[in-house]
C-alpha positions in Angstrom: 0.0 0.0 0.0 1.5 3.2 -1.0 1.2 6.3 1.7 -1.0 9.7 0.6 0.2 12.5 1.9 -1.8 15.9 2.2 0.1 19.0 0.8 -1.3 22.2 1.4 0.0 25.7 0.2 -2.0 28.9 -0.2 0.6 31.2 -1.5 3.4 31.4 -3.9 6.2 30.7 -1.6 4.9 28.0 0.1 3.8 26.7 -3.7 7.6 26.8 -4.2 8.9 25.4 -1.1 6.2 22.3 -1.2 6.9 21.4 -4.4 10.5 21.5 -3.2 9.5 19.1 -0.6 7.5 17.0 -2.9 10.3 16.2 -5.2 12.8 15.3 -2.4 9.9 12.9 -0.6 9.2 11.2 -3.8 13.2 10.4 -4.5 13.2 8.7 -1.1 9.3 7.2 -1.3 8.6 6.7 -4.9 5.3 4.8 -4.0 4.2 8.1 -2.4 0.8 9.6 -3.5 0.9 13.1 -3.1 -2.8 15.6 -2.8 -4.0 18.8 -1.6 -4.3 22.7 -2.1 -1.5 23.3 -4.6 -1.2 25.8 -6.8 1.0 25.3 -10.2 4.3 24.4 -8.5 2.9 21.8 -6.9 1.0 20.5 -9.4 4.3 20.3 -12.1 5.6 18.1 -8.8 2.9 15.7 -9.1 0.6 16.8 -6.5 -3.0 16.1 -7.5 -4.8 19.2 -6.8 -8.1 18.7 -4.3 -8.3 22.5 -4.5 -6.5 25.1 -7.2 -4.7 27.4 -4.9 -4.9 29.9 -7.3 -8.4 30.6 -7.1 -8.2 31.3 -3.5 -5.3 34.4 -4.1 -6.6 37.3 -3.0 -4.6 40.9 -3.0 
């Protein structure tokens, strides 16, 4: 059974730094499954979006 892990990021910098941590958990657990609130960082890291983080920017 392969783990899911929740990844959540709102912003842009925390877009950049999950997708960051994405790719390094995925070289050490390949099996990983990877969801959550990720905007297009994330998503380019494999992270299936639950929710599109960029509809929820707001300035």
């Amino acid at each position: 059974m392969s783990p899911h892990i929740l990844v959540s990021a709102g912003e842009a910098s925390g877009d950049l730094y999950a997708a960051q941590l994405v790719e390094r958990l995925r070289a050490r657990f390949p099996q990983a499954q990877f969801f959550g609130c990720a905007g297009a960082r994330m998503q380019a890291a494999g992270v299936e979006p639950v929710v599109d983080a960029r509809s929820l920017a707001v300035v």
